[in-house]
PyMOL Python script that loads the backbone (N, CA, C, O; Angstrom):
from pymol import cmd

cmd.read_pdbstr("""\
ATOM      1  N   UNK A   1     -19.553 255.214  90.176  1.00  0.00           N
ATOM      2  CA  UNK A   1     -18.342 255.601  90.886  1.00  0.00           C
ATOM      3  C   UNK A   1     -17.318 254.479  90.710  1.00  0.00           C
ATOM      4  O   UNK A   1     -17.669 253.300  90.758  1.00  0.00           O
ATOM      5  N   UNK A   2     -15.989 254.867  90.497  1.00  0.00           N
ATOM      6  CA  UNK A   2     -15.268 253.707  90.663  1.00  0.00           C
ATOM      7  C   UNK A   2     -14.203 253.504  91.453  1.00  0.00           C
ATOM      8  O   UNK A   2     -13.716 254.316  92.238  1.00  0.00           O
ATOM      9  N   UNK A   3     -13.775 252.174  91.187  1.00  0.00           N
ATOM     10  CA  UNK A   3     -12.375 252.079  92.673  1.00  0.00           C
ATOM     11  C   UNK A   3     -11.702 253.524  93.221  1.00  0.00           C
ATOM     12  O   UNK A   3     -11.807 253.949  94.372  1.00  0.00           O
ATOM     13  N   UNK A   4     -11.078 254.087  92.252  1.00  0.00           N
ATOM     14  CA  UNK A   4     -10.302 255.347  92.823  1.00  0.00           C
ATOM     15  C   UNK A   4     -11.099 255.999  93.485  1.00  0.00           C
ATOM     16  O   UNK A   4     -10.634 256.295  94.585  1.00  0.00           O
ATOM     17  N   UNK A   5     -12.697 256.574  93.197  1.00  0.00           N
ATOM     18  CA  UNK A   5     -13.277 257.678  93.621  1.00  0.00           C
ATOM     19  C   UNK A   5     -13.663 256.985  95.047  1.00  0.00           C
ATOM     20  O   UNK A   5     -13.771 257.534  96.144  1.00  0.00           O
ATOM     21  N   UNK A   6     -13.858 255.455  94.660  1.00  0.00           N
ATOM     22  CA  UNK A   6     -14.801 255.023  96.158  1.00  0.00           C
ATOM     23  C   UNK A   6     -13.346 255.198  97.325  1.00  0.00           C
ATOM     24  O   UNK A   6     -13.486 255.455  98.521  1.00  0.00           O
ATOM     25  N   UNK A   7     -11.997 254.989  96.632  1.00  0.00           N
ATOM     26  CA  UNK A   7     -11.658 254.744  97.953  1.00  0.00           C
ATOM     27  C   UNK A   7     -11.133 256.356  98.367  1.00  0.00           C
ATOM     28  O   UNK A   7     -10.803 256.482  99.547  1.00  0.00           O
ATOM     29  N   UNK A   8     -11.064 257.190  97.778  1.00  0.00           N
ATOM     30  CA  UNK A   8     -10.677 258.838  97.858  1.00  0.00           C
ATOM     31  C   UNK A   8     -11.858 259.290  99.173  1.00  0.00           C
ATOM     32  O   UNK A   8     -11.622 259.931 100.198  1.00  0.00           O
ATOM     33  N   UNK A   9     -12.901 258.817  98.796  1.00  0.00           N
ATOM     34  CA  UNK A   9     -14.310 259.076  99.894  1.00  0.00           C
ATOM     35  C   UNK A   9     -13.939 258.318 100.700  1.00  0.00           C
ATOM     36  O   UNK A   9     -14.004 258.899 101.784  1.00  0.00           O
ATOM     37  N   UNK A  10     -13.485 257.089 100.855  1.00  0.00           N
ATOM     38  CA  UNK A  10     -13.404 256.122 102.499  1.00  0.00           C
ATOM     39  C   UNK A  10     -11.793 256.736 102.906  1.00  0.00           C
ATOM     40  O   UNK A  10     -11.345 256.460 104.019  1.00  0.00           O
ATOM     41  N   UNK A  11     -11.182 257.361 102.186  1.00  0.00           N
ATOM     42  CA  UNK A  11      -9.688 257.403 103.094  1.00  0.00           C
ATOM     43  C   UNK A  11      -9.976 259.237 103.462  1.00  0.00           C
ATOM     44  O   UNK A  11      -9.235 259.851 104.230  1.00  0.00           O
ATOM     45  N   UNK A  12     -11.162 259.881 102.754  1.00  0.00           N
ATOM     46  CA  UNK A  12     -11.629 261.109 103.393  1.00  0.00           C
ATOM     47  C   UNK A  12     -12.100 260.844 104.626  1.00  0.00           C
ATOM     48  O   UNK A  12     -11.511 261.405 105.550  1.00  0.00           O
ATOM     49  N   UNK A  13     -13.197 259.987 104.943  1.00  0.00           N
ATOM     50  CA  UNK A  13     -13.899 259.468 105.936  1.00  0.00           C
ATOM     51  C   UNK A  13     -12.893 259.170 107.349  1.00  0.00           C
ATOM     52  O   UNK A  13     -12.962 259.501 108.533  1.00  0.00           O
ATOM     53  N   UNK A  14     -11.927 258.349 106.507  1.00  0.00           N
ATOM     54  CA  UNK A  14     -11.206 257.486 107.449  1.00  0.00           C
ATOM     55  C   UNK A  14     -10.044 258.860 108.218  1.00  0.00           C
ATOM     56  O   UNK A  14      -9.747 258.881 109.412  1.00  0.00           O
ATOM     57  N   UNK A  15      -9.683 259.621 107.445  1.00  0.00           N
ATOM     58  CA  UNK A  15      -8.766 260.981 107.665  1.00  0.00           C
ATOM     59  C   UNK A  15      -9.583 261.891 108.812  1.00  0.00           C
ATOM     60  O   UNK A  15      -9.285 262.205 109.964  1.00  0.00           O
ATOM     61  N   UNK A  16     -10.484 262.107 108.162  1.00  0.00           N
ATOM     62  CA  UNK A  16     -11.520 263.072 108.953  1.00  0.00           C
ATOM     63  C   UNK A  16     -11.637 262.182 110.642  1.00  0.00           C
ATOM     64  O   UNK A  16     -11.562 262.684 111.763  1.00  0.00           O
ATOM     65  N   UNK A  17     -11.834 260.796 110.265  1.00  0.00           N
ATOM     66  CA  UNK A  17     -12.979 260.048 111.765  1.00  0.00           C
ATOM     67  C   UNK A  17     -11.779 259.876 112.762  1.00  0.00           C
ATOM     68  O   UNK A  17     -11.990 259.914 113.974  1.00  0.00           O
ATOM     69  N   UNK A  18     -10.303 259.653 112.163  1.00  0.00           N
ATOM     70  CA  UNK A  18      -9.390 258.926 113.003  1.00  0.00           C
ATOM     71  C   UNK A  18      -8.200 259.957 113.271  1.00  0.00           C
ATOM     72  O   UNK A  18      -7.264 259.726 114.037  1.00  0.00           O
ATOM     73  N   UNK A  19      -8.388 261.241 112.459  1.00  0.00           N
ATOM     74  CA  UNK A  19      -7.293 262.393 112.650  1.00  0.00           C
ATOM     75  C   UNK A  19      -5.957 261.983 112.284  1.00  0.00           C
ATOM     76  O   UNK A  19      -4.918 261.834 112.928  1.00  0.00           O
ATOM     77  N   UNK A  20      -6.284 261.836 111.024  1.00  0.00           N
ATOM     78  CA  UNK A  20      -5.064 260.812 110.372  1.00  0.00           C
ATOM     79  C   UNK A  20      -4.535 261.569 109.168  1.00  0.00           C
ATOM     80  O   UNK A  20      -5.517 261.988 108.555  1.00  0.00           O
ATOM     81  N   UNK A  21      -3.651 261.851 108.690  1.00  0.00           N
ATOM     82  CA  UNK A  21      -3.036 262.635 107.184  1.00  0.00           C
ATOM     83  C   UNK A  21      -3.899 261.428 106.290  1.00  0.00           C
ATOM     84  O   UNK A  21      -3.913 260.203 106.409  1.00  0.00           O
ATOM     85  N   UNK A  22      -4.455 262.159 105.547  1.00  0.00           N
ATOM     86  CA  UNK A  22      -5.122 261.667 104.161  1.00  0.00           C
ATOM     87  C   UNK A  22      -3.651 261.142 103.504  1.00  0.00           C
ATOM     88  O   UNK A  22      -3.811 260.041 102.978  1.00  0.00           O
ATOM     89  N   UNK A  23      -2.747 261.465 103.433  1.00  0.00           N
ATOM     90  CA  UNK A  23      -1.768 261.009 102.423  1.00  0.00           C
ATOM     91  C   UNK A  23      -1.298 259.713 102.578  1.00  0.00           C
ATOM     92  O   UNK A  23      -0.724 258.945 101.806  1.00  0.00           O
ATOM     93  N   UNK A  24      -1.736 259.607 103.989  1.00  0.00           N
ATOM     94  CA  UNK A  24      -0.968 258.477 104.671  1.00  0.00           C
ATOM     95  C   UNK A  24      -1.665 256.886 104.556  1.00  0.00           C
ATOM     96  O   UNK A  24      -1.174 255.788 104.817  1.00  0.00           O
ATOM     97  N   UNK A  25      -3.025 257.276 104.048  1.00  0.00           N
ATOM     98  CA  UNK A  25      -3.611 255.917 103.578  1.00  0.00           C
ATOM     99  C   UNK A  25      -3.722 255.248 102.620  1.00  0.00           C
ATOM    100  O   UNK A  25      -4.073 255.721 101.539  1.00  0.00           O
ATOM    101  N   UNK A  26      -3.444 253.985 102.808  1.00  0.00           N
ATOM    102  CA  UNK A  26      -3.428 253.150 101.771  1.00  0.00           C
ATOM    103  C   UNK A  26      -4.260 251.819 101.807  1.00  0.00           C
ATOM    104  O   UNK A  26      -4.749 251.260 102.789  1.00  0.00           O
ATOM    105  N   UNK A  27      -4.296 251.425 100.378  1.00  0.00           N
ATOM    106  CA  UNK A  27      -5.868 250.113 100.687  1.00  0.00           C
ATOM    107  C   UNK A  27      -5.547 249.513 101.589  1.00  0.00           C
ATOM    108  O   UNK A  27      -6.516 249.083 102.214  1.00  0.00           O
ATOM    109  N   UNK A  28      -4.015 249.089 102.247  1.00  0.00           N
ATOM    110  CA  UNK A  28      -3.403 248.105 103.129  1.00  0.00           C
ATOM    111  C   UNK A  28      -4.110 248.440 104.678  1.00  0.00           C
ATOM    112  O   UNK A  28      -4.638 247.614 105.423  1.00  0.00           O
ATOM    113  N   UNK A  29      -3.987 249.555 104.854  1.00  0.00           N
ATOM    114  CA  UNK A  29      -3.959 250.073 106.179  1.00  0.00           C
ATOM    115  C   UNK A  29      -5.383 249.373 107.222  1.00  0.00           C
ATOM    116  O   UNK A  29      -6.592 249.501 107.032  1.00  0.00           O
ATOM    117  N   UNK A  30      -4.729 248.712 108.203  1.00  0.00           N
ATOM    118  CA  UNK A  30      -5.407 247.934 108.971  1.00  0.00           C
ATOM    119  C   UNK A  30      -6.692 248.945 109.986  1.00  0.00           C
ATOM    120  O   UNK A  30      -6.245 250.031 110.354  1.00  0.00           O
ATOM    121  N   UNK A  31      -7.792 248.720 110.307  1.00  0.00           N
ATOM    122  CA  UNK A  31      -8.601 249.672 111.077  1.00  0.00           C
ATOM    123  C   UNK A  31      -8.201 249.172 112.626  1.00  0.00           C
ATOM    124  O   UNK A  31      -8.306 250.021 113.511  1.00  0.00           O
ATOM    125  N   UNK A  32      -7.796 247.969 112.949  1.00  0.00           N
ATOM    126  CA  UNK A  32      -7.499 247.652 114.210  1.00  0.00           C
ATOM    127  C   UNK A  32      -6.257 247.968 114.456  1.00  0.00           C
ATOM    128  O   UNK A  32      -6.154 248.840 115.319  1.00  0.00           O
ATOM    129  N   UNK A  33      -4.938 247.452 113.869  1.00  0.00           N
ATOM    130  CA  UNK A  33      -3.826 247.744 114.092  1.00  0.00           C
ATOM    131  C   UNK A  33      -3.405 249.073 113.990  1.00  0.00           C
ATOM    132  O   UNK A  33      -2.930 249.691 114.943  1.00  0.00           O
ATOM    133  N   UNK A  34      -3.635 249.761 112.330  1.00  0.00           N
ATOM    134  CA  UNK A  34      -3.062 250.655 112.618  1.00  0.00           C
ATOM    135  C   UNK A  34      -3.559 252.243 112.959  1.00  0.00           C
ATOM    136  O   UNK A  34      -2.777 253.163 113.198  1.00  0.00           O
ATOM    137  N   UNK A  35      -4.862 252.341 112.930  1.00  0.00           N
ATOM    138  CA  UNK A  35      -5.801 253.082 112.761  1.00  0.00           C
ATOM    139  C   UNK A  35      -6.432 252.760 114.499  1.00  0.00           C
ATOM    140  O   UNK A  35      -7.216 253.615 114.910  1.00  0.00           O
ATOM    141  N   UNK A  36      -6.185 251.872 115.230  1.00  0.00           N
ATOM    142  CA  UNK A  36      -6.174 251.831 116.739  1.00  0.00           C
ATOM    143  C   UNK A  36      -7.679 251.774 116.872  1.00  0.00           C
ATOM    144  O   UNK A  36      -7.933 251.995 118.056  1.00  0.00           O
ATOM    145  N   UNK A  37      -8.978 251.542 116.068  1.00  0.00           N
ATOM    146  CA  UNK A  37     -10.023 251.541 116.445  1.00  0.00           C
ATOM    147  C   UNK A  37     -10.755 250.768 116.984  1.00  0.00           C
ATOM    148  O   UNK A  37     -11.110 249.644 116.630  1.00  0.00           O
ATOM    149  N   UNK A  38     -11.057 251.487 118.063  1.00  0.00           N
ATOM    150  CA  UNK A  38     -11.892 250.221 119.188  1.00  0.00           C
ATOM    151  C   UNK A  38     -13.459 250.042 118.359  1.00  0.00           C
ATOM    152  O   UNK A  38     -13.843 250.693 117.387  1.00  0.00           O
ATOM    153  N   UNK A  39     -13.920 249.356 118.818  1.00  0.00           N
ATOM    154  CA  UNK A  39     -15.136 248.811 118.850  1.00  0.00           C
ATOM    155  C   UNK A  39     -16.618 249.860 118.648  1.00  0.00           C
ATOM    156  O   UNK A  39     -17.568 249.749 117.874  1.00  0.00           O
ATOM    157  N   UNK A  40     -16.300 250.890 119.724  1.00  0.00           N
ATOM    158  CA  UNK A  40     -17.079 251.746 119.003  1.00  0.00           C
ATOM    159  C   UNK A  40     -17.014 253.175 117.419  1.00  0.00           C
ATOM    160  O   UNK A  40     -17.736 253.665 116.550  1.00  0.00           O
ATOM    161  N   UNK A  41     -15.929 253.223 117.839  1.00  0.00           N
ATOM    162  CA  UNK A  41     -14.732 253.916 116.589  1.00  0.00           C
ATOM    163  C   UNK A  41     -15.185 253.045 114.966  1.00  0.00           C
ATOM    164  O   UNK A  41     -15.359 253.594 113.878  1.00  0.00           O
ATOM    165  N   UNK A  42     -15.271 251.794 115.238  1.00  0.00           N
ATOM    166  CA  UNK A  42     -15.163 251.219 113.904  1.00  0.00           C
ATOM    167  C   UNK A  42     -16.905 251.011 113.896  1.00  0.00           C
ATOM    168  O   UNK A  42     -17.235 251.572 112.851  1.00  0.00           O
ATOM    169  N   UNK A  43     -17.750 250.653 114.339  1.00  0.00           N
ATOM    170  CA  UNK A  43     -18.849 250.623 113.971  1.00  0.00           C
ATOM    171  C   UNK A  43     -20.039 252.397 113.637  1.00  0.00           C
ATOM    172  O   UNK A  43     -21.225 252.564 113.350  1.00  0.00           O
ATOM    173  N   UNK A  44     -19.176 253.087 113.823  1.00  0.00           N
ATOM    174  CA  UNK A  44     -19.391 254.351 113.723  1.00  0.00           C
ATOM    175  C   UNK A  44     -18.953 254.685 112.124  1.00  0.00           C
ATOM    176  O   UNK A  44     -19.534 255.336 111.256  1.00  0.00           O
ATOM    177  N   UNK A  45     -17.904 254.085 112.122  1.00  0.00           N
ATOM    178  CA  UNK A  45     -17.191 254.478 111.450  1.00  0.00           C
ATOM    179  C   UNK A  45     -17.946 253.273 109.823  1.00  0.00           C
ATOM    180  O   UNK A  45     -18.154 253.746 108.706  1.00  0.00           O
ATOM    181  N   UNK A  46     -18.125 252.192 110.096  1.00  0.00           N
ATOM    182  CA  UNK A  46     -19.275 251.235 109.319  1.00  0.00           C
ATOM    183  C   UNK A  46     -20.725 252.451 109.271  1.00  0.00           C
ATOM    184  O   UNK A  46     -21.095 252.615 108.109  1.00  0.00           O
ATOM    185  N   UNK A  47     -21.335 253.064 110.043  1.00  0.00           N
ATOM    186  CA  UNK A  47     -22.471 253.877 109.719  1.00  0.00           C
ATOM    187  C   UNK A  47     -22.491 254.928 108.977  1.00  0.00           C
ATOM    188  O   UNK A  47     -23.339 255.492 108.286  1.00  0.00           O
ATOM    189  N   UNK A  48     -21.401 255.097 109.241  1.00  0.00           N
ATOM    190  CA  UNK A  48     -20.877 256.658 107.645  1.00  0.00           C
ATOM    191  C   UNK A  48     -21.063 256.132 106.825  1.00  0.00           C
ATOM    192  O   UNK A  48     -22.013 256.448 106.109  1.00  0.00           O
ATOM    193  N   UNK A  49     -20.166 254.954 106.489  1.00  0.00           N
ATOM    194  CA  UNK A  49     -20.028 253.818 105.851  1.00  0.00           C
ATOM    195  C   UNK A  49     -21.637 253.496 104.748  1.00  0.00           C
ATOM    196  O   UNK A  49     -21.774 253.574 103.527  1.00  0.00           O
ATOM    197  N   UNK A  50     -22.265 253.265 105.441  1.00  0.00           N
ATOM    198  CA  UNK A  50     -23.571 253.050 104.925  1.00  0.00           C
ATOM    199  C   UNK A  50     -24.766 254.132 104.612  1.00  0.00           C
ATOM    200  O   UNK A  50     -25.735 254.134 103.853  1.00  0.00           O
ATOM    201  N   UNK A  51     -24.276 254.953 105.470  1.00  0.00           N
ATOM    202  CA  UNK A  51     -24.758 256.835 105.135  1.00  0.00           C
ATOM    203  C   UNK A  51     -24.471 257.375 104.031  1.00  0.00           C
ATOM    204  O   UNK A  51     -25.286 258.099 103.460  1.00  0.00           O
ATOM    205  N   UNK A  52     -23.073 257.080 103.460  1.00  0.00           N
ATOM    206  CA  UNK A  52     -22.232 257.518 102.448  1.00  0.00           C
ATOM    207  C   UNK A  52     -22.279 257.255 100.770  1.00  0.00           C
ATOM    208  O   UNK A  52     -22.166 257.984  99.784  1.00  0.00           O
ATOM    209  N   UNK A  53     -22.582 255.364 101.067  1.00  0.00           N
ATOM    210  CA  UNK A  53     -22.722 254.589  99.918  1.00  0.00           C
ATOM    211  C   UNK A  53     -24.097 254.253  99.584  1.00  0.00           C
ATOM    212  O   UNK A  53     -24.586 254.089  98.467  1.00  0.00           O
ATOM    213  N   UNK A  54     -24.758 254.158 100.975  1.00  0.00           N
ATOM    214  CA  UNK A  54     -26.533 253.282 100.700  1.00  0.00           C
ATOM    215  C   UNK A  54     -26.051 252.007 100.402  1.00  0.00           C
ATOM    216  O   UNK A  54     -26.411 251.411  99.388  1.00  0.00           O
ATOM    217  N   UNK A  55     -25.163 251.485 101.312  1.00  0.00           N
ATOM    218  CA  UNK A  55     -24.700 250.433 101.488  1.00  0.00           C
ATOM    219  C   UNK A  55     -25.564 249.489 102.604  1.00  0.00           C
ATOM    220  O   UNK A  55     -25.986 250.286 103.442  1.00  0.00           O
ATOM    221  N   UNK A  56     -25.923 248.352 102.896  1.00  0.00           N
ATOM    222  CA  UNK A  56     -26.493 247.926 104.442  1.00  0.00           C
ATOM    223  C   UNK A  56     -25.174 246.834 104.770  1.00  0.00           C
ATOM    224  O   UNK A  56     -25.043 245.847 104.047  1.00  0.00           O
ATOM    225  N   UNK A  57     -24.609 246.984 105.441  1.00  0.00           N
ATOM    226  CA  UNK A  57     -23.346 246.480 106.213  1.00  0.00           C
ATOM    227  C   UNK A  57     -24.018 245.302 107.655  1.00  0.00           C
ATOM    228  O   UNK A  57     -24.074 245.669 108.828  1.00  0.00           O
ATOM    229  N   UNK A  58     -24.215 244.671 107.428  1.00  0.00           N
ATOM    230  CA  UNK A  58     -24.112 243.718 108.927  1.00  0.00           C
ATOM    231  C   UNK A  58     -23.338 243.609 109.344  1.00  0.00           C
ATOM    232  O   UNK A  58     -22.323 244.001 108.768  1.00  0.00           O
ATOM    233  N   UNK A  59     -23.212 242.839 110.991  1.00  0.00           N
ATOM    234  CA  UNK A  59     -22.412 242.759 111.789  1.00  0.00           C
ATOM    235  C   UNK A  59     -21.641 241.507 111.210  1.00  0.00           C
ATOM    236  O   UNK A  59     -20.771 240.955 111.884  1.00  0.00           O
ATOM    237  N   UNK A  60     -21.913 241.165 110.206  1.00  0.00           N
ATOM    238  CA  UNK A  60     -21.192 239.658 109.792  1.00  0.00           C
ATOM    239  C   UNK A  60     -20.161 240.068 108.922  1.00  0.00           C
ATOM    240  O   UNK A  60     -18.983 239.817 109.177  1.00  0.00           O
ATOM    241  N   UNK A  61     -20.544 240.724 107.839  1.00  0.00           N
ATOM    242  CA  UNK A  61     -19.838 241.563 106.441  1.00  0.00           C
ATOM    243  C   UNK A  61     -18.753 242.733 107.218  1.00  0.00           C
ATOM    244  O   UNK A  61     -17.627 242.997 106.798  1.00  0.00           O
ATOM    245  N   UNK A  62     -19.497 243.431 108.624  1.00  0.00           N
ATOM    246  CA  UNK A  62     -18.527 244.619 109.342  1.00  0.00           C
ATOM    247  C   UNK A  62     -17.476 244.064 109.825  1.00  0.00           C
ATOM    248  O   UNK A  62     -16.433 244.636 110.141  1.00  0.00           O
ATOM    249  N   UNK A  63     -17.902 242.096 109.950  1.00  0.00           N
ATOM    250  CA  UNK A  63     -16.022 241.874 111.174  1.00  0.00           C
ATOM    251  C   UNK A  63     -15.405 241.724 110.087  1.00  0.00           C
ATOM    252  O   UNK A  63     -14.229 242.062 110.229  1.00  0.00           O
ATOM    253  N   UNK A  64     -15.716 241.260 108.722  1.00  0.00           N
ATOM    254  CA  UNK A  64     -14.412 241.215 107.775  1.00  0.00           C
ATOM    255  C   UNK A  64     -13.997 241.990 107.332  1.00  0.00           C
ATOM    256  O   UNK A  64     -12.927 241.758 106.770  1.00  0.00           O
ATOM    257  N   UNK A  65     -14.632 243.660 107.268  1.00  0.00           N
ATOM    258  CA  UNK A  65     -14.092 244.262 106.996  1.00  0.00           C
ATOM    259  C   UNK A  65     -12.360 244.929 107.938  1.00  0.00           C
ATOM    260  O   UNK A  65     -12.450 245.859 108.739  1.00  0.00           O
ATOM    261  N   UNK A  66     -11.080 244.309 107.654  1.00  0.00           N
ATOM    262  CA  UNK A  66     -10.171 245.092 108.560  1.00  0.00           C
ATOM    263  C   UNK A  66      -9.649 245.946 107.702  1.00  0.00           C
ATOM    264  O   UNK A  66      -9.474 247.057 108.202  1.00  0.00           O
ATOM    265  N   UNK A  67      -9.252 245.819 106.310  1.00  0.00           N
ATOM    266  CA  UNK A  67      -8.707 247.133 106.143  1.00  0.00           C
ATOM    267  C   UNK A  67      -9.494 247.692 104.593  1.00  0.00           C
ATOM    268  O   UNK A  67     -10.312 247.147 103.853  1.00  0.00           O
ATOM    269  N   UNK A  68      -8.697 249.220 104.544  1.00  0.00           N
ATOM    270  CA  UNK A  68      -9.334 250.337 103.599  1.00  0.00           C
ATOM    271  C   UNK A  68      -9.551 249.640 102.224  1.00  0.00           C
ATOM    272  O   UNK A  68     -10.158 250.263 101.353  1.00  0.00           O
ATOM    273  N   UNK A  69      -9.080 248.356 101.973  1.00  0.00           N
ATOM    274  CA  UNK A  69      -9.112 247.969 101.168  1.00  0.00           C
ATOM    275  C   UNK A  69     -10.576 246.919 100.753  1.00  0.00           C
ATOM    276  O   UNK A  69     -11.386 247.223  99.877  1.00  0.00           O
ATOM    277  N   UNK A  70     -10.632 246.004 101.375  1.00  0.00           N
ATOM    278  CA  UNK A  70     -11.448 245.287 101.859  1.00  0.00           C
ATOM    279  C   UNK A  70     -13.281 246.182 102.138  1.00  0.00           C
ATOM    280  O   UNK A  70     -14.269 245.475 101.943  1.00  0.00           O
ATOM    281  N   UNK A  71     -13.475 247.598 102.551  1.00  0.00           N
ATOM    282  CA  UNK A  71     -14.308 247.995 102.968  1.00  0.00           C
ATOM    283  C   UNK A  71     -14.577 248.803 101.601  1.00  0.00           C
ATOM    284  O   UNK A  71     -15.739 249.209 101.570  1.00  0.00           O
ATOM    285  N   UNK A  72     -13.813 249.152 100.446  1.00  0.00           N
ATOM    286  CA  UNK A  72     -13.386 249.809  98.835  1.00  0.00           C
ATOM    287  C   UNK A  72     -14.032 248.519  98.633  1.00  0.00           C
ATOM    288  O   UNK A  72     -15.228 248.793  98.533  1.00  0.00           O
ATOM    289  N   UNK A  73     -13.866 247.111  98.507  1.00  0.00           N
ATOM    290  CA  UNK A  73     -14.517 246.087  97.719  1.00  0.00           C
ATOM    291  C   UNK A  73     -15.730 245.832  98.070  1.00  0.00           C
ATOM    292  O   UNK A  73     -16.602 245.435  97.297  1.00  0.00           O
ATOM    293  N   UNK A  74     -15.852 246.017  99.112  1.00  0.00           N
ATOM    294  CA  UNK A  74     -17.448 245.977 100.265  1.00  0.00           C
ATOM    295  C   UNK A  74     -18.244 247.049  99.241  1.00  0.00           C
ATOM    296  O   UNK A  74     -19.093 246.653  98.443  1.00  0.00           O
ATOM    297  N   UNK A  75     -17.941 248.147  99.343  1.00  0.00           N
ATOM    298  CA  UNK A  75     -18.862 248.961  98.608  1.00  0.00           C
ATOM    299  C   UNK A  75     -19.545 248.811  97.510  1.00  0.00           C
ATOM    300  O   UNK A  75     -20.758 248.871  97.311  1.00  0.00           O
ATOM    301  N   UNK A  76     -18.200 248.503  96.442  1.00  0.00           N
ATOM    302  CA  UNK A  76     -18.196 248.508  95.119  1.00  0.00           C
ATOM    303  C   UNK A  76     -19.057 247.102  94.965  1.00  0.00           C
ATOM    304  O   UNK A  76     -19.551 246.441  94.051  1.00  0.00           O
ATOM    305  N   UNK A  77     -18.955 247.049  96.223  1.00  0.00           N
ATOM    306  CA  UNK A  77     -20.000 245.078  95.319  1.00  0.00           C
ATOM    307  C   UNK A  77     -21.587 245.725  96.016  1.00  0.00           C
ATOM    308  O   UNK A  77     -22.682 245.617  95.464  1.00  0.00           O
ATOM    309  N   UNK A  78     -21.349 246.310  97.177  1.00  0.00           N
ATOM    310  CA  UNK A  78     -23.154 246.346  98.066  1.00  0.00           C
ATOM    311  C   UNK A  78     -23.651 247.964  97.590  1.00  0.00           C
ATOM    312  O   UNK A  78     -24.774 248.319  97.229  1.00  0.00           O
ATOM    313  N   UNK A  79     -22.367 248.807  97.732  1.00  0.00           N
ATOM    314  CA  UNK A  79     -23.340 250.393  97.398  1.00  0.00           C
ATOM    315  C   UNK A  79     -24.068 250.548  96.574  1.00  0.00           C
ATOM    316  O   UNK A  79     -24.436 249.609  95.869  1.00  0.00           O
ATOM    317  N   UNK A  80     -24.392 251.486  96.453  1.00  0.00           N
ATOM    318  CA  UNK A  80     -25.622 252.457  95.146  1.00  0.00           C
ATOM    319  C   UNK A  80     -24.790 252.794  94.679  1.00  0.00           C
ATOM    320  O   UNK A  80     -24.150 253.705  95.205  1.00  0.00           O
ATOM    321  N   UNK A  81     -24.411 252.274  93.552  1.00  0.00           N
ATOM    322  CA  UNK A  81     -23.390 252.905  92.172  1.00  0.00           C
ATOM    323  C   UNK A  81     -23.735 254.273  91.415  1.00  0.00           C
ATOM    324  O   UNK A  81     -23.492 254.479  90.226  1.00  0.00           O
ATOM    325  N   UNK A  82     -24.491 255.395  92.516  1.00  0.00           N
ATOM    326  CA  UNK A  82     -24.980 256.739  91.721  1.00  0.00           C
ATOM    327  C   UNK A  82     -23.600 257.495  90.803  1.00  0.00           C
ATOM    328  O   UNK A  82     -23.783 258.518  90.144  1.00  0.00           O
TER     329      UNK A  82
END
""", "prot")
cmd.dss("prot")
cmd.show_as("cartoon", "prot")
cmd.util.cbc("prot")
cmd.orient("prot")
């Protein structure tokens, strides 16, 4: 899979989890600021995350993840490249 496809699946994810226009995301887009996700919102949202890719995400690797961009490089380095 590559950059485009991985991040088409996390800004599906992210559209679907946060009721957000798919059009409207971009790698920039912050999960705290602008995407308003509390604490349980975003670690939910890390378990798709790892449901999705066969990724294993810790709580160490999950605080750096803040935006769509950052969680696209997360993958592409930890997922299952099927």
């Amino acid at each position: 899979m590559d950059r485009q496809e991985t991040f088409n699946k996390i800004a599906d994810i992210i559209a679907d989890r946060f009721e957000v226009e798919r059009d409207t995301i971009t790698e920039n887009l912050n999960f705290k600021q602008d995407l308003n996700a509390d604490s349980i919102d975003f670690v939910e949202f890390v378990l798709e995350l790892e449901d999705t890719f066969g990724a294993e995400i810790n709580d160490e690797d999950a605080e750096k993840l803040n935006t769509i961009g950052q969680a696209v490089d997360f993958v592409m380095a930890h997922g299952s490249q099927e």
